[in-house]
C-alpha positions, 0 to 999 in steps of 0.5 A: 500500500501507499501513504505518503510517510511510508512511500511504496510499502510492501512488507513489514519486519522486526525493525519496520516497514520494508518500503521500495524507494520511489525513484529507485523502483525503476532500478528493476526487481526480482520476486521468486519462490516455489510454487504456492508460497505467495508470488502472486500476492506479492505482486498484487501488493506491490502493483497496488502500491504502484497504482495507488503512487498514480504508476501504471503497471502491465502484468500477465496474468497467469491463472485469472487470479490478478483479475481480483485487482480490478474489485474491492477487497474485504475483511477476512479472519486472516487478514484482521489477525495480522492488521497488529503485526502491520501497524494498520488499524483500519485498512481502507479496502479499494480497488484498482482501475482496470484495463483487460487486455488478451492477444487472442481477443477473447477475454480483453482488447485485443493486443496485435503487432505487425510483422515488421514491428516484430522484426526479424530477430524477435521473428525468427525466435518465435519461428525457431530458426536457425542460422541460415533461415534467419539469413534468409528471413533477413532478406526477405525484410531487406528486399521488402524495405528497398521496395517500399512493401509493407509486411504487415501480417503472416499472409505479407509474410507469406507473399514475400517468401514466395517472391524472393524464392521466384526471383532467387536469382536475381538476389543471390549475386546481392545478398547470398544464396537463397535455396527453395529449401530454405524459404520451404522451412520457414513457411512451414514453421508459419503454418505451425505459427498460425494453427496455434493462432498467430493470426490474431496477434498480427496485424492491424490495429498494431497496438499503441504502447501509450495506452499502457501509459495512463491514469485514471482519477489519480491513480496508475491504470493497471494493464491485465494481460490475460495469459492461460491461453498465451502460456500454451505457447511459450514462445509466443508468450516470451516473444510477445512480451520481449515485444512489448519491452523493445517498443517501450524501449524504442518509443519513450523519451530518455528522462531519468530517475524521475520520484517515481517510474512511468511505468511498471512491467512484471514479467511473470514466469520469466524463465520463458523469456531466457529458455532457447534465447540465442546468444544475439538475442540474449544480448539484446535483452540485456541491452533493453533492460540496463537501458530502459531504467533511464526511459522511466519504466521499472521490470519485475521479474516473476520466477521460481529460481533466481537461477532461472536468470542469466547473471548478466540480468539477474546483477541488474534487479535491485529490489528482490523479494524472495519466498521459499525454496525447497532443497530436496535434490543436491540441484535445488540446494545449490539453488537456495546457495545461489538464492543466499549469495545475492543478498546483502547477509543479516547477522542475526541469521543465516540466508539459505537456511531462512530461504527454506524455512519461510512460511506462506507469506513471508519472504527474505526482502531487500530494496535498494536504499535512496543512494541505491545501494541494496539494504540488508536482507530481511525476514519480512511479512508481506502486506495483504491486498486491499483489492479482492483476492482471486478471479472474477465472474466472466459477466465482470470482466465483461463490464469492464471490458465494455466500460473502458476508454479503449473499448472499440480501438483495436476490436475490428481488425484492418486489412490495408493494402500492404506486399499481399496485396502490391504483389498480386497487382504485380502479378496482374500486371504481368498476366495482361501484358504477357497475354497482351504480347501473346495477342501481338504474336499470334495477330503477327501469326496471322497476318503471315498466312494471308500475305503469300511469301517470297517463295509462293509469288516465285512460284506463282511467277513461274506457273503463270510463265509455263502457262503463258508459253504452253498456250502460245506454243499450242496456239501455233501448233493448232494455226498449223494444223488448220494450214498444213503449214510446217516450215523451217520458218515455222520451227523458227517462229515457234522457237521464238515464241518459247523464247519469249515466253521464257524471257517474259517469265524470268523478267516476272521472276526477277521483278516480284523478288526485287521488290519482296527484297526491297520491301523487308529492306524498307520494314 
């Protein structure tokens, strides 16, 4: 809860309040424990503060139990046993304003990305891809940015596969070999994508982080994702929420320790986040989180083990609130060694032996103090909610849903013209000019048939010459006849007359040759 003599408090100790340091909460935090030892409450109980101090904060909610936040709470036996350990005589019981948000659109607004915000590293995570397929999606995003296509959901996605793997050739030479095989395995994980619903995450509407950034009367908005559907998919669940850090990332303004965060970000089951993770994208994750303190948003971790985070991350979470562990494997007790060392040691006990003895409720806690230093660990009891404990009724969630200032943003989805849709206009266009081209051979074609050839008008020349000379020879062999006549003079003039002929019909040889030649010469 918050007041302002105590800031953010969250548990109680032998020595006082245990609270987190307003602008140090930016300085990330760590909540782990076993399974039933009181994870969720303590996340409650800090978001509430949170919200209470006018932060928002994003949570996901695994079970439906964060739900509770958005009711009042009330008075049970167990809470007004522990109000004399808190130093609380009346607990002003309220709740929190709520937003509901689910990437699948079923029980909130729905949450959707576009294919090119995603990006190819975050992408090829989800896809599991490995080296060389993640070259090729690379240039898939390449080839897509230099022609101004947009990729917004899987079927752009899709489309530009396919047309890197048509004109491989040409983009082999500029970017390296890209094999039909390759741009294969990277639909078929799509198709995998997309049977476990993808289809509802990506696309427009593209989500507007601002929208995690708002208060209500006063008060941080508090952004419920609802995640026992998204967990049946870890890698999208993983991938989504590493998604939605980089766009905080990217998108806020540098502004410093400010008195408190603009944001709180609890990453539940945060072991997903690391499982698989190449070592590119590893490193990118540290990079995200170190910087992001200074874009004014805090990151909660919610995980069983610290060892569930790799060193490099786990040096970067100040405030930690550790439940108990159970050390029943040889594993597990170097679990609870490795629980122990990142605290600062109390005197008055032994770390990894309090780690193991913790009851329901009680936690080992240390903040960083107001010069950031982390304080001594702790044996603390964490605070109760003052909004409900557990899920609500669907009819609930229903209200909420509809009453929010968001209800109708990102409900319908948008199809814009985008590389699906450019490319089969592309194709179009090349269809009608193919058949337009065709059309232009096949009239070309025809007008060939009507116009006789070279070799024809020869040939039409010389048949028109023998018969010219057959009837000149018949026509003086039939004069002959009728005068009886048959004379040297004769012979002569019928010699001529086949002379005659043959000259005519070499002449009109001669003439239709020279004027087909000359007229392809002229064409």
């Amino acid at each position: 809860m918050y007041d302002k003599e105590r800031g953010l408090y969250i548990a109680h100790c032998a020595n006082g309040a245990l609270s987190i340091v307003g602008k140090m909460a930016n300085r990330h935090g760590l909540i782990a424990g076993a399974t039933g030892t009181g994870k969720t409450v303590t996340l409650q109980v800090m978001a509430e503060s949170f919200c209470q101090a006018g932060v928002p904060c994003f949570m996901a909610d695994m079970k439906g139990d964060l739900s509770g936040i958005s009711q009042t709470g009330k008075m049970s036996g167990f809470i007004e046993k522990r109000l004399p350990e808190f130093g609380i005589e009346n607990p002003e019981f309220q709740p929190c304003p709520v937003r509901f948000y689910d990437v699948f659109g079923e029980q909130g607004h729905p949450m959707r990305a576009t294919i090119s915000q995603m990006g190819p590293l975050l992408l090829s995570r989800l896809l599991d891809l490995n080296e060389t397929q993640d070259g090729v999606l690379n240039i898939v995003f390449r080839i897509a940015d230099e022609r101004g296509l947009l990729i917004l959901d899987l079927k752009d996605l899709r489309s530009m596969l396919d047309y890197v793997s048509q004109h491989s050739k040409e983009y082999t030479t500029k970017y390296g070999f890209i094999s039909t095989a390759t741009v294969g395995a990277i639909q078929r994980a799509l198709l995998q994508l997309e049977n476990q619903g993808a289809n509802n995450f990506f696309g427009e509407p593209a989500f507007d982080i601002k929208d995690l950034l708002q208060t209500e009367r006063g008060k941080g908005i508090m952004s419920v994702l609802a995640a026992d559907k998204l967990m049946m998919q870890p890698k999208l669940y993983s991938t989504f929420l590493l998604w939605l850090l980089s766009e905080l990332y990217s998108t806020l303004p540098e502004v410093g320790d400010r008195e408190y965060p603009k944001l709180v970000f609890f990453f539940d089951e945060a072991h997903m986040l690391f499982d698989g993770t190449s070592k590119a994208l590893l490193d990118k994750i540290e990079q995200v989180i170190r910087l992001i303190r200074s874009k004014g948003v805090g990151i909660y971790f919610i995980t069983q083990s610290p060892t569930d985070i790799p060193e490099v991350i786990l040096g970067q979470l100040g405030n930690r609130v550790q439940h108990a562990l159970r050390a029943y494997t040889p594993k597990d007790q170097k679990a609870v060694k490795t629980a122990a060392d990142t605290f600062r040691p109390n005197p008055d006990f032994k770390t990894d032996e309090a780690i193991m003895n913790l009851e329901t409720g009680e936690a080992l806690v240390s903040f960083l103090d107001e010069k950031g230093a982390p304080s001594i660990v702790e044996r603390a009891k964490i605070l109760f909610p003052l909004s409900q404990i557990g899920a609500i009724s669907e009819g609930q969630r229903s209200d909420i849903i509809k009453q929010s200032d968001i209800y109708g943003k990102y409900d319908e989805m948008v199809d814009r013209e985008s590389a699906y849709e450019m490319l089969i206009k592309e194709n179009e266009a090349a269809l009608k000019e193919a058949e337009a081209q065709q059309a232009v051979v096949e009239e070309e074609k025809a007008k060939g048939k009507e116009k006789p050839g070279m070799m024809s008008k020869v040939m039409k020349a010389i048949a028109t010459a023998v018969t010219s000379t057959l009837a000149t020879i018949l026509g003086t062999w039939v004069s002959n006849k009728v005068t009886g006549k048959k004379t040297k003079s004769t012979t002569s003039a019928t010699g001529r007359v086949v002379k005659n002929a043959t000259s005519a019909a070499t002449r009109s040889i001669t003439k239709e040759l020279t004027r087909d030649i000359l007229g392809n010469l002229t064409k």
